[in-house]
ROSE-431791 format. One record per atom (N, C-alpha, C, CB): x, y, z. Coordinates in Angstrom, 1 decimal, m for minus. Glycine has a CB too. Example, Ala and Ser with C-alpha at 12.3 -4.5 7.8 and 13.67 -1.06 7.14 Angstrom:
> east,north,up
> 13.2,m5.7,7.8
> 12.3,m4.5,7.8
> 13.2,m3.3,7.8
> 11.3,m4.5,9.0
> 12.8,m2.2,7.1
> 13.7,m1.1,7.1
> 12.9,0.0,7.9
> 14.1,m0.6,5.7
END
This chain:
> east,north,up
> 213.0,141.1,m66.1
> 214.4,141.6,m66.3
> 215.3,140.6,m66.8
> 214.9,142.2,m65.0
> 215.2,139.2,m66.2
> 216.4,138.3,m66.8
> 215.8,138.0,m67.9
> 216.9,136.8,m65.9
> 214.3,137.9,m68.6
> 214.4,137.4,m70.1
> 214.6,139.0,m70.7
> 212.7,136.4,m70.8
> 214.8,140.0,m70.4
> 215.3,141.2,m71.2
> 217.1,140.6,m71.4
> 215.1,142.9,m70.2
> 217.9,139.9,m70.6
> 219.2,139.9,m70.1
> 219.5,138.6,m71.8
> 219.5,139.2,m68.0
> 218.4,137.8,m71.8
> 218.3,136.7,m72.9
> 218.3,137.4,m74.0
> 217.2,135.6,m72.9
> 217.4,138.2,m74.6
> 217.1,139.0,m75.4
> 218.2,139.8,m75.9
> 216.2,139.7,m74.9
> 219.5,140.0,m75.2
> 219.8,141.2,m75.8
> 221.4,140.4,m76.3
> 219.7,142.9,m74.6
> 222.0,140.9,m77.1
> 223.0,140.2,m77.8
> 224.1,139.3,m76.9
> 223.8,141.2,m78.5
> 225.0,138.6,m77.5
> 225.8,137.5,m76.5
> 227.3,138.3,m76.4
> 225.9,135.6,m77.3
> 227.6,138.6,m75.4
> 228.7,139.9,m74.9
> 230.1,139.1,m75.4
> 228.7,140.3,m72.8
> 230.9,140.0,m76.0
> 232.2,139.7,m76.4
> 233.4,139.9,m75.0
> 232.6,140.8,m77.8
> 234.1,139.2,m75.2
> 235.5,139.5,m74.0
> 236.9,139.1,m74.5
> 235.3,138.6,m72.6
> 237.7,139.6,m73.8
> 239.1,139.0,m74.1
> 239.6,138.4,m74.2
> 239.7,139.0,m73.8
> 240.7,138.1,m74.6
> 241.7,136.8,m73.9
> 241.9,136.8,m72.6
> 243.2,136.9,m74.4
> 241.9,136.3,m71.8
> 241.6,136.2,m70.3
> 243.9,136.4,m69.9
> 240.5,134.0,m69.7
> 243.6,137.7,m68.8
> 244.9,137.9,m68.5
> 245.1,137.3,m67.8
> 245.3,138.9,m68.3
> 246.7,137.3,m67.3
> 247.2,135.8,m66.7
> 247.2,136.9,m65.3
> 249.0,134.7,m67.5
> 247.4,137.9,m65.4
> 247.5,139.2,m64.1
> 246.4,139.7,m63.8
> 248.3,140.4,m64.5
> 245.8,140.3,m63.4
> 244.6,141.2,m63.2
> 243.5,140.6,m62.3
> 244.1,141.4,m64.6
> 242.3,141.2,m62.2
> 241.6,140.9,m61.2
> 240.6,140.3,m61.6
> 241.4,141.7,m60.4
> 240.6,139.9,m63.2
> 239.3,139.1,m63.6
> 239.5,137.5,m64.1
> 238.7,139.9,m64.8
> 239.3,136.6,m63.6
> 239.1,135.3,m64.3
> 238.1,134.9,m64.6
> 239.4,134.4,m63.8
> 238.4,133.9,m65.8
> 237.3,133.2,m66.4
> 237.4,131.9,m65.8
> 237.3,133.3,m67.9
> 236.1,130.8,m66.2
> 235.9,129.7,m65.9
> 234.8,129.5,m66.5
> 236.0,129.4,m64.7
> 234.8,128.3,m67.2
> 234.3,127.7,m67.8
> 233.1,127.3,m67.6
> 234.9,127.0,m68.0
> 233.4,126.2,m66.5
> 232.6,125.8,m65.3
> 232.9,125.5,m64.2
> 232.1,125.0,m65.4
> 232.9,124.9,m62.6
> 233.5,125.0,m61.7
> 232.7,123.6,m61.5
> 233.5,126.4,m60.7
> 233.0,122.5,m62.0
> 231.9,121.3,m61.4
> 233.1,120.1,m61.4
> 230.2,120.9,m62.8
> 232.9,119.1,m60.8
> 233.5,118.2,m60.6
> 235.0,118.2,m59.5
> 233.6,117.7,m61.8
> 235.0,119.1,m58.7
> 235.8,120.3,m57.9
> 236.1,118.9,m57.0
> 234.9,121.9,m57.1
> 237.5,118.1,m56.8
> 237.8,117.5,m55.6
> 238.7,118.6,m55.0
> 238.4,116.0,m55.9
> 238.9,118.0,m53.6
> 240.0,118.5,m52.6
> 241.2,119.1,m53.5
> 240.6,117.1,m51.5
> 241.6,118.6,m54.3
> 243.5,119.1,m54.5
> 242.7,120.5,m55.5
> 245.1,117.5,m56.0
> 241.6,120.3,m56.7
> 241.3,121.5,m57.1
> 240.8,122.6,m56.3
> 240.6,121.3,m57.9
> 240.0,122.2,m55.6
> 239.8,123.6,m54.4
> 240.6,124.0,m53.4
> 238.7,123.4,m53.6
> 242.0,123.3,m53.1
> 243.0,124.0,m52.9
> 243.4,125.1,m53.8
> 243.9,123.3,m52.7
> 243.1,124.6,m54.8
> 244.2,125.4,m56.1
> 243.2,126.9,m56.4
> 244.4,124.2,m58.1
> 242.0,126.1,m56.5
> 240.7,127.3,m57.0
> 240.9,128.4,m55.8
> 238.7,126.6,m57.1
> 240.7,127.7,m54.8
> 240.9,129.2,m53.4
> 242.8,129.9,m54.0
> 241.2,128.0,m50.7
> 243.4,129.7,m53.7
> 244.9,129.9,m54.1
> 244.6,131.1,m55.4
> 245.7,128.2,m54.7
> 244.2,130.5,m56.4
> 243.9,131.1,m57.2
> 242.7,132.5,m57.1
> 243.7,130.1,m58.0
> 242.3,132.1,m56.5
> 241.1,133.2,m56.3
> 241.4,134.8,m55.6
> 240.1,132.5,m55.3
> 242.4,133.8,m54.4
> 243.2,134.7,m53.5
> 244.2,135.6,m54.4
> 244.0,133.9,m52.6
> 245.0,135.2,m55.4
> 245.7,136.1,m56.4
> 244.8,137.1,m56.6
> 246.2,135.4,m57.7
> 243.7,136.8,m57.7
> 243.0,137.8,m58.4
> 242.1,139.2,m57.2
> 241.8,136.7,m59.2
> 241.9,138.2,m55.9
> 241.9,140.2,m55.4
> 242.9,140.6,m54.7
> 240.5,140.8,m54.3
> 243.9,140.0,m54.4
> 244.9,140.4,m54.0
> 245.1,142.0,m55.2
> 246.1,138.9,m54.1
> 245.1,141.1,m56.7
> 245.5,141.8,m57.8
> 244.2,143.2,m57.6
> 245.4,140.6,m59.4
> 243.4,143.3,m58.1
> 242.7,143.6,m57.7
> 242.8,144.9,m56.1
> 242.3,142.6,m57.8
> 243.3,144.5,m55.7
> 243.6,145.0,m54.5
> 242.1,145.2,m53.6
> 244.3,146.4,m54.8
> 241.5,144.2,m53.1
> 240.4,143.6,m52.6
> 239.4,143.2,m53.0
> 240.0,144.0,m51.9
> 239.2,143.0,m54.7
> 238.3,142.8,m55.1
> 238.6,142.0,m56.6
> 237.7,144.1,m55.0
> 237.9,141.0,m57.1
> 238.4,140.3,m57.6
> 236.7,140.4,m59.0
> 239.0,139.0,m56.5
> 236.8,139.7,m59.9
> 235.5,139.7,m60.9
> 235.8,138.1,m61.3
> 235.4,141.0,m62.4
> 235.0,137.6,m61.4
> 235.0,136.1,m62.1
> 233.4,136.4,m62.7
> 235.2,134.4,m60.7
> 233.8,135.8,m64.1
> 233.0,135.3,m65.4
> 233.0,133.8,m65.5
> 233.7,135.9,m67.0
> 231.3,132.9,m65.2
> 231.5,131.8,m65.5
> 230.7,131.5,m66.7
> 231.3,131.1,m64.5
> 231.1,130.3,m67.8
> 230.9,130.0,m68.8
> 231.5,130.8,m70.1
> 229.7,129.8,m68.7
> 233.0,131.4,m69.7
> 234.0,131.9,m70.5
> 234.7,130.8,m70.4
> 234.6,133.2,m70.2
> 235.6,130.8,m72.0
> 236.8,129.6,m72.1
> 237.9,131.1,m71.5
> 237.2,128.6,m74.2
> 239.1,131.0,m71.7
> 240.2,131.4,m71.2
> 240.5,132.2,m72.6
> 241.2,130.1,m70.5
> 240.3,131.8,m73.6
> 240.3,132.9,m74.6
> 239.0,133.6,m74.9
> 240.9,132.5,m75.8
> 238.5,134.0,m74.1
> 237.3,134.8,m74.0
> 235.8,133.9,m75.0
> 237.8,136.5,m74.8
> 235.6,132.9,m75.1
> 234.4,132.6,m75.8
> 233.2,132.2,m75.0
> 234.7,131.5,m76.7
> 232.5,133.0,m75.0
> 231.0,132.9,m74.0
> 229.9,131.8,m74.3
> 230.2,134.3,m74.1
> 230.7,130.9,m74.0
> 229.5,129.4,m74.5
> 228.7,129.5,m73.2
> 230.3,127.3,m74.6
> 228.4,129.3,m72.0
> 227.5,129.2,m71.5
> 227.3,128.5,m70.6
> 226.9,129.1,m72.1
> 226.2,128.2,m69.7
> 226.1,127.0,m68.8
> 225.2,126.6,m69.1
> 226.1,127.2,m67.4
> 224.5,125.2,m68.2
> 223.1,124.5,m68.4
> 222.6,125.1,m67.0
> 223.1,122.6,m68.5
> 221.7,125.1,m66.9
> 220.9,125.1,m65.5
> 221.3,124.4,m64.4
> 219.6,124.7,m65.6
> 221.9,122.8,m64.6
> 222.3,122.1,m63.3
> 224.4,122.5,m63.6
> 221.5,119.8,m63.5
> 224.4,122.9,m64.8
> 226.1,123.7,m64.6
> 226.5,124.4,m63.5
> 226.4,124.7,m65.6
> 225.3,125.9,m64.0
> 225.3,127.1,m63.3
> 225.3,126.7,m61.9
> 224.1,128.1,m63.7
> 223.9,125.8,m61.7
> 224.1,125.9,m59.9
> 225.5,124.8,m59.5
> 222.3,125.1,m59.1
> 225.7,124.0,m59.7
> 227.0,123.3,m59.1
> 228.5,124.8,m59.6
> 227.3,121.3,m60.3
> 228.7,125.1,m60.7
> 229.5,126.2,m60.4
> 229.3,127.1,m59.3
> 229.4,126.9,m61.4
> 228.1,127.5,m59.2
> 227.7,128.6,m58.0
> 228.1,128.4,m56.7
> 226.5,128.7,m57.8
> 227.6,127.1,m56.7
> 228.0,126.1,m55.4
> 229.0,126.6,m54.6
> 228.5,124.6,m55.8
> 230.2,126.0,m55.9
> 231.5,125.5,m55.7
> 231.9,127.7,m55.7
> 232.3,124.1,m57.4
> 231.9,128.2,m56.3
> 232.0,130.0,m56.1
> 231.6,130.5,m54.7
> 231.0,130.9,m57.2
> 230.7,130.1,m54.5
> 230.1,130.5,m52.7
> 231.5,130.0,m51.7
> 228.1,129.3,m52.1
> 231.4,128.4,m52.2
> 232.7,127.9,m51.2
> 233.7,128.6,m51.3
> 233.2,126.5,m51.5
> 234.4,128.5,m52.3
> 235.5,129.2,m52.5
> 235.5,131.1,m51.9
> 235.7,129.1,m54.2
> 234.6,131.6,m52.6
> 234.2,132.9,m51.3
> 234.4,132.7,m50.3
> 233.0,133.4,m51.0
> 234.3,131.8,m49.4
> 234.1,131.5,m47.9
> 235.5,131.2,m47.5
> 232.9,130.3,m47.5
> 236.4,130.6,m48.5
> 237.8,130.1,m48.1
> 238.4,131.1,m48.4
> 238.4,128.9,m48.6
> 238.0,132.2,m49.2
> 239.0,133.6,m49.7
> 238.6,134.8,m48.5
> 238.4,134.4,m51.9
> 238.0,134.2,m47.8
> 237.1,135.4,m47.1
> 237.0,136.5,m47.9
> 237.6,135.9,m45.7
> 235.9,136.6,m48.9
> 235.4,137.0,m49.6
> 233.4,137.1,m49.3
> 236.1,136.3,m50.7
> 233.3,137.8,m49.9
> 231.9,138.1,m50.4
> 231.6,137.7,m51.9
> 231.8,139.7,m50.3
> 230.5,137.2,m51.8
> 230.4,137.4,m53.3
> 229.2,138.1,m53.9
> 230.4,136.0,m53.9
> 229.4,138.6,m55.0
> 227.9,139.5,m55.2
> 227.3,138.9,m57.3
> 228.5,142.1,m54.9
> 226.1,138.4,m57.4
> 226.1,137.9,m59.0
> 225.4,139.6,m59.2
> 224.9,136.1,m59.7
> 226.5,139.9,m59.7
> 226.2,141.2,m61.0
> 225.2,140.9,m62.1
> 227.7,141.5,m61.9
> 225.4,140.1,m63.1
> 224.8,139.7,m63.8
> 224.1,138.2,m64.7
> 225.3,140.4,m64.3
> 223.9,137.4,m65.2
> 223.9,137.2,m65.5
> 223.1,137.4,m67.2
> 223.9,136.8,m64.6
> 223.8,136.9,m68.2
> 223.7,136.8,m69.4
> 223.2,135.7,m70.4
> 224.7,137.0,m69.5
> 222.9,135.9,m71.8
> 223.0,134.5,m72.6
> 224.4,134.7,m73.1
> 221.8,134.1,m73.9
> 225.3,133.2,m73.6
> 226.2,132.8,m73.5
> 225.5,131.9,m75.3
> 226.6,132.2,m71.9
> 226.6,131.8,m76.0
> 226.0,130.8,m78.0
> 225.7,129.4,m76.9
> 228.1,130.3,m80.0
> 225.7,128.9,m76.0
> 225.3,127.6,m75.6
> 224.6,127.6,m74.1
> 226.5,126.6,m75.7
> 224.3,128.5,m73.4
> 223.5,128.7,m72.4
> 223.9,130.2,m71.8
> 223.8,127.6,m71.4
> 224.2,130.1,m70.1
> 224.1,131.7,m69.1
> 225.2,131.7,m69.1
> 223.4,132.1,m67.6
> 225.9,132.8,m68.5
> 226.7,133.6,m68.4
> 226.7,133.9,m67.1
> 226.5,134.5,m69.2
> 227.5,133.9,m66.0
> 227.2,134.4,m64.7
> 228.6,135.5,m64.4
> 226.9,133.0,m63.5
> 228.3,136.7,m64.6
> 229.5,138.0,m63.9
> 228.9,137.9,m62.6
> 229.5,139.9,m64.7
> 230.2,138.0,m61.7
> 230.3,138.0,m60.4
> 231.4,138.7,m59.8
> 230.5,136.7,m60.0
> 231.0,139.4,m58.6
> 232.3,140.5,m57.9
> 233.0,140.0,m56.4
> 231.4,142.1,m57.4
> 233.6,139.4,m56.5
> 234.4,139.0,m55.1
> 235.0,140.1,m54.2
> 235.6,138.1,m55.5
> 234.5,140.6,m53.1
> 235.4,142.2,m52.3
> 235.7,140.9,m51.3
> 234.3,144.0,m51.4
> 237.3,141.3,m50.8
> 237.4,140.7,m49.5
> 237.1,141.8,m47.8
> 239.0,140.2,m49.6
> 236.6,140.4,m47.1
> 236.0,140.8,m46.0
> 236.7,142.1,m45.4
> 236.1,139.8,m45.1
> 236.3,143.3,m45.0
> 237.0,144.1,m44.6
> 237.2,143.5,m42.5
> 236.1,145.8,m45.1
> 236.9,143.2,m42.3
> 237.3,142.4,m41.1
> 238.0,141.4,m41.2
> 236.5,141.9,m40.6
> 239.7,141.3,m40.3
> 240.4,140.0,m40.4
> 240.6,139.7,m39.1
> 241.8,139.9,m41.2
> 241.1,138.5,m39.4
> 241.8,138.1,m37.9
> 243.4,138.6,m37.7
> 241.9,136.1,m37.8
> 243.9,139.0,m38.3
> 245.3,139.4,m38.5
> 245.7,140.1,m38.1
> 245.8,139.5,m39.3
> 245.0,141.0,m36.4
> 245.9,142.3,m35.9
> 244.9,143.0,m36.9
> 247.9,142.5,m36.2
> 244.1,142.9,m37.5
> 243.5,144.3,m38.0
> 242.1,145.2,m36.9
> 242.7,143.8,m39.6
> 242.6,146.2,m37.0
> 241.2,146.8,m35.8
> 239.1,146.5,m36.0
> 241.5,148.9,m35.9
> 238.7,145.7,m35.8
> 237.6,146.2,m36.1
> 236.4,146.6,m35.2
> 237.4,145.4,m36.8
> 235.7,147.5,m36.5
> 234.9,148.5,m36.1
> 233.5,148.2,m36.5
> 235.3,149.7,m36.6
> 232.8,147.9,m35.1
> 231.3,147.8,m35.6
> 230.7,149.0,m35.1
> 230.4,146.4,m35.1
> 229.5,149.2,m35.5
> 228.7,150.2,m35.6
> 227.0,149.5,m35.6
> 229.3,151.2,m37.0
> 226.9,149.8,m34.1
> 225.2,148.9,m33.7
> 224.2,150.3,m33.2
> 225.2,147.5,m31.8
> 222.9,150.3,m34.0
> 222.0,151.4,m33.8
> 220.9,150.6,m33.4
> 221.7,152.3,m35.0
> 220.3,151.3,m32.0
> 219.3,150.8,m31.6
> 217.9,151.5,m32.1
> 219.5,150.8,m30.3
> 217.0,151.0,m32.4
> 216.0,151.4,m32.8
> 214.3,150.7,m32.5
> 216.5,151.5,m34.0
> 213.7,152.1,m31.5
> 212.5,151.2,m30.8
> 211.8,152.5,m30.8
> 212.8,150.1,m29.1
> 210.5,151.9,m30.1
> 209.9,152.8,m29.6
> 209.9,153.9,m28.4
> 209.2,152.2,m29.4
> 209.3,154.8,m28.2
> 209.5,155.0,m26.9
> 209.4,154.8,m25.9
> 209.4,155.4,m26.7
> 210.5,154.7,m24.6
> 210.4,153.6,m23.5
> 210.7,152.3,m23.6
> 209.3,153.3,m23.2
> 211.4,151.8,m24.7
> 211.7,150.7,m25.1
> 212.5,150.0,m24.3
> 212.1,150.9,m26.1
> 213.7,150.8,m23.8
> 214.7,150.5,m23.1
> 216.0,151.1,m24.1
> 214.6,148.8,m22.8
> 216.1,152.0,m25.0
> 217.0,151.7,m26.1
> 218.4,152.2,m25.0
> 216.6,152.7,m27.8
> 218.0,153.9,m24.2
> 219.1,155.0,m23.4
> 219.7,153.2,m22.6
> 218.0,156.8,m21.7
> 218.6,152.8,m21.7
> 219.0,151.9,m20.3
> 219.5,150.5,m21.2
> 217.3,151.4,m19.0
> 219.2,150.4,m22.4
> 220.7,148.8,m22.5
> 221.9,149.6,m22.9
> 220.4,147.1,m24.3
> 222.1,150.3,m23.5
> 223.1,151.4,m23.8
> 224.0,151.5,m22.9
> 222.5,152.7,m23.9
> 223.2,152.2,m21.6
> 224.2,152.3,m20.4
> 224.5,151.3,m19.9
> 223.9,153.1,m19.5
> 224.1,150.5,m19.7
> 224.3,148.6,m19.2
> 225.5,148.2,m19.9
> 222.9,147.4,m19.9
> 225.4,147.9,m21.2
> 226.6,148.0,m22.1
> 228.0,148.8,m21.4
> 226.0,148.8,m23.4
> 227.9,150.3,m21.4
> 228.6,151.1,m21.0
> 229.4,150.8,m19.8
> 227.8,151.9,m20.9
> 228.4,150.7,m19.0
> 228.9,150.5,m17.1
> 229.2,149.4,m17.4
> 227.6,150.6,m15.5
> 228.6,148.4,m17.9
> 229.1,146.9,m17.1
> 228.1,146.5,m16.2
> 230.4,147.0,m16.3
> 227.1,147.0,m15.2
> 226.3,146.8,m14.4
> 225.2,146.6,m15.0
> 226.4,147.5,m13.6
> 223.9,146.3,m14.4
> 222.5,146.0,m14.4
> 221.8,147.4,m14.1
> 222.1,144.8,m13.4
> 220.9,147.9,m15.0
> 219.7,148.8,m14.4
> 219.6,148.7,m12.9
> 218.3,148.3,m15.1
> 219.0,149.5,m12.6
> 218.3,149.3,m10.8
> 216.8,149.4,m10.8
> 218.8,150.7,m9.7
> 216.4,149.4,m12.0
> 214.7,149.6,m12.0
> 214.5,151.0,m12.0
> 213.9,149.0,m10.6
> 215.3,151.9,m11.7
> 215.0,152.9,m12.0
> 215.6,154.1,m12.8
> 214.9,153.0,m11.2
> 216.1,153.6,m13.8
> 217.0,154.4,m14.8
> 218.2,154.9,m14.6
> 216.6,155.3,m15.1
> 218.6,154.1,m13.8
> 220.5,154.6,m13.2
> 221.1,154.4,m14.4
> 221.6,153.5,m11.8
> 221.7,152.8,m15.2
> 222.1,153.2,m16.3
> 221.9,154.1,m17.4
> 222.2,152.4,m16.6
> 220.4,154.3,m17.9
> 220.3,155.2,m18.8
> 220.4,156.8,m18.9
> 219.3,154.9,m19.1
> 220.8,157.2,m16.8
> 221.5,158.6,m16.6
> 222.6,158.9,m17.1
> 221.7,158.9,m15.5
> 223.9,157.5,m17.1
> 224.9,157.5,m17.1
> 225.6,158.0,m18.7
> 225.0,156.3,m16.4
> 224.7,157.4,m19.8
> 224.6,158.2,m21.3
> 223.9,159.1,m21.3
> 224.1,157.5,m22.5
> 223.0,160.0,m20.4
> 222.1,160.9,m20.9
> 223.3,162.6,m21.6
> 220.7,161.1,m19.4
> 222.8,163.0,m21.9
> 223.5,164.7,m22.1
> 223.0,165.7,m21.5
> 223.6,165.3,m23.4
> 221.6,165.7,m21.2
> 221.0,167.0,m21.5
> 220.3,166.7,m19.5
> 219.5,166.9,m23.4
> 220.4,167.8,m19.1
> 219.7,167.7,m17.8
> 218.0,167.3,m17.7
> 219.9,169.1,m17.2
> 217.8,168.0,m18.7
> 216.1,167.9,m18.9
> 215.8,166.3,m19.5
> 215.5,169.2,m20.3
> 216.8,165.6,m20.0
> 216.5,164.0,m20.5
> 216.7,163.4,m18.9
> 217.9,163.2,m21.9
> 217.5,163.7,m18.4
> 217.7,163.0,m17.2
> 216.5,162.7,m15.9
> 218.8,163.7,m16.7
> 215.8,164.9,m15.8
> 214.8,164.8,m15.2
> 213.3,164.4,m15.5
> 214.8,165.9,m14.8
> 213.0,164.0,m16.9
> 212.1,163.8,m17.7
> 212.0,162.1,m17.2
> 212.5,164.2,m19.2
> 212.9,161.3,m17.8
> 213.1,160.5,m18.1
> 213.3,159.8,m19.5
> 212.6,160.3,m17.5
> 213.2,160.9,m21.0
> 212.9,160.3,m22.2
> 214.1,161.4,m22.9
> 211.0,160.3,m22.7
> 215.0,160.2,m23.1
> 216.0,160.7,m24.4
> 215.6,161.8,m25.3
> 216.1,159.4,m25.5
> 216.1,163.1,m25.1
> 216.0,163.4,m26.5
> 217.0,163.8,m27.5
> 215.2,164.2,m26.5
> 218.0,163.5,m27.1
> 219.4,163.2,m28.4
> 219.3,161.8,m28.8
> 221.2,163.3,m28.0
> 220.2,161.7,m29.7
> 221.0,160.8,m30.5
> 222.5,160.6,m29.4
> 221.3,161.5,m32.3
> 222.3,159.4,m28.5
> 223.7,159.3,m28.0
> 224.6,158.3,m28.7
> 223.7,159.0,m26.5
> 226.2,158.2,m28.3
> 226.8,158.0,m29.4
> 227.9,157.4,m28.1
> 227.1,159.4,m30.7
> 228.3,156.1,m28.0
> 229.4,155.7,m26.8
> 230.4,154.7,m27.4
> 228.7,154.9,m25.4
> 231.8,154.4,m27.0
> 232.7,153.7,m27.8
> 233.1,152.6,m27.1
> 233.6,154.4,m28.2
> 232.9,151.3,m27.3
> 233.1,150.2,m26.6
> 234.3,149.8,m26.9
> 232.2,149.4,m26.6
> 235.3,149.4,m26.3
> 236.7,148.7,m26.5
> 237.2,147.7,m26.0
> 237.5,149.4,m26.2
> 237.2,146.3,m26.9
> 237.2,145.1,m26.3
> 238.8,145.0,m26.7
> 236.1,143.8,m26.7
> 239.2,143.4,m25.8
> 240.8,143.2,m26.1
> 239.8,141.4,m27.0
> 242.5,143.0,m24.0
> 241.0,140.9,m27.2
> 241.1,139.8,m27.8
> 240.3,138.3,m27.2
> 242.5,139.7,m27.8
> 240.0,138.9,m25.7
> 239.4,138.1,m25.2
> 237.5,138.5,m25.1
> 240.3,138.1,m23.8
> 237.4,139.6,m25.8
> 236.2,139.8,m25.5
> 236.1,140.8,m23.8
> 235.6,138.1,m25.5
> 236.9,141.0,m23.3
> 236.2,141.7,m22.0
> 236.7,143.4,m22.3
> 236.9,141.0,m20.0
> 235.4,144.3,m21.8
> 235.4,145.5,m22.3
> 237.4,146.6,m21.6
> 233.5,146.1,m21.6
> 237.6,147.4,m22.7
> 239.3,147.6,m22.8
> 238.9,149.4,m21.1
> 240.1,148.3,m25.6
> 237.8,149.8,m22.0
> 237.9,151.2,m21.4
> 236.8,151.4,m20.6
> 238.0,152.4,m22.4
> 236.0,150.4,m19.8
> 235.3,150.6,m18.9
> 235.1,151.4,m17.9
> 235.4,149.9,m18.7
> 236.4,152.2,m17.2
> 236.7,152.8,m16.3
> 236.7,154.3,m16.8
> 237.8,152.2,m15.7
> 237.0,154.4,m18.2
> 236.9,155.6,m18.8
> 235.5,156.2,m19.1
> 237.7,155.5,m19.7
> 234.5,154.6,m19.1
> 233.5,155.6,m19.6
> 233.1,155.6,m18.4
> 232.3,155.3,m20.8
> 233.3,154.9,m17.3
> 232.2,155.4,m16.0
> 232.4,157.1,m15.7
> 232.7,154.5,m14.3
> 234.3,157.3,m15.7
> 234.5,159.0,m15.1
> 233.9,159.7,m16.4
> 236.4,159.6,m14.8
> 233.5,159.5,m17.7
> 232.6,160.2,m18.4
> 231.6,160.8,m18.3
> 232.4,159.9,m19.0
> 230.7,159.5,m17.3
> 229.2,159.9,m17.5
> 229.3,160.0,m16.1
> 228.0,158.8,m18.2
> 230.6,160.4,m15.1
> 230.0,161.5,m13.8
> 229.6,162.3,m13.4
> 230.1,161.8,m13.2
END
C-alpha cells in the first residue's frame, strides 16, 4: 500500500491560510524550548479553529510546495508532532503519507481530547467480558456496594434483575449501573445504588 502511495502523482495544495484548521510545516527538527512553546501555542489555534480538530501537512513550504522529507526528517518531525500532541492534549492520527518532488509527505489529524480537567463531566464506559462464572455480575456489585463478596454471591444479587438469575446463580441479562465519583475519587451515589438493588 505505501509503495502504491509513491507511485501515484505528487499532490498539489494551497497557499497555506493564516486562519483555518490546517498548517503546513516544512519540517519540525531542531525544536528548542522557546520554539515548542510557540509550536504548542500554535497548534492550539488551529483546533481551536477547527473547532477540535486540527490537520497538519509535513514537508509543505507555507505556500503550498510539497518537497518532502528524508527518512531521518520525517522521524524527528514526528517526534517533535507526538510532543506537541501531548502538550495540545490532542490525539494524533497519520492519515497519510505521500511522495513529495524531494521525499514523503506526512497528512496528519489532530482531535482534541474529549476529556479535560476544566469542570468538564467525564464519562467512561467499562464492559466486562469473561466466561461463565468468571466473576463478571460479583465485581460489578463490589464496585456498586462498596463492600466485599461474602463467598456467596451477595454482591452479585445486589445487580441481578431477574428472580430466576438470582435463584440460579448465572446472569442472564446485560446489567447496566452508574458510578459517580467527586474530585477526590470516592464514589458520589453509593447510597442510592444500595436502596436500588433492595
Amino acid at each position: 500500500m505505501q509503495g502504491e502511495a509513491f507511485k501515484a502523482p505528487v499532490p498539489w495544495y494551497p497557499k497555506e491560510n493564516g486562519n483555518g484548521d490546517t498548517e503546513y510545516k516544512l519540517m519540525l527538527t531542531d525544536v528548542d524550548q522557546d520554539k515548542l512553546e510557540h509550536r504548542t501555542t500554535q497548534m492550539k489555534f488551529r483546533i481551536r479553529e477547527g473547532k477540535g480538530v486540527a490537520h497538519y501537512v509535513l514537508g509543505v513550504t507555507d505556500d503550498g510546495t510539497p518537497l518532502g522529507l528524508s527518512v531521518l526528517q520525517m522521524r524527528e518531525s514526528l517526534a517533535v508532532l507526538y510532543l506537541l500532541a501531548g502538550k495540545s492534549n490532542a490525539e494524533l492520527t497519520i492519515e497519510r503519507v505521500q511522495r513529495g518532488t524531494q521525499g514523503s509527505l506526512i497528512e496528519a489529524k489532530l482531535r482534541e481530547y474529549e476529556f479535560r480537567t476544566d469542570n468538564l463531566e467525564l464519562d467512561i464506559k467499562i464492559l466486562f467480558i469473561g466466561s461463565e462464572g468468571a466473576g463478571k455480575s460479583t465485581l460489578l456489585g463490589v464496585l456498586v456496594t462498596g463492600q466485599s463478596d461474602n463467598g456467596q454471591g451477595g454482591s452479585r444479587i445486589t445487580v441481578e434483575r431477574h428472580k430466576h438469575a438470582i435463584l440460579n446463580g448465572y446472569t442472564s441479562s446485560v446489567n447496566h449501573c452508574i458510578l459517580g465519583f467527586d474530585q477526590q475519587g470516592k464514589i458520589t451515589n453509593i447510597n442510592d445504588l444500595q436502596l436500588l438493588s433492595q
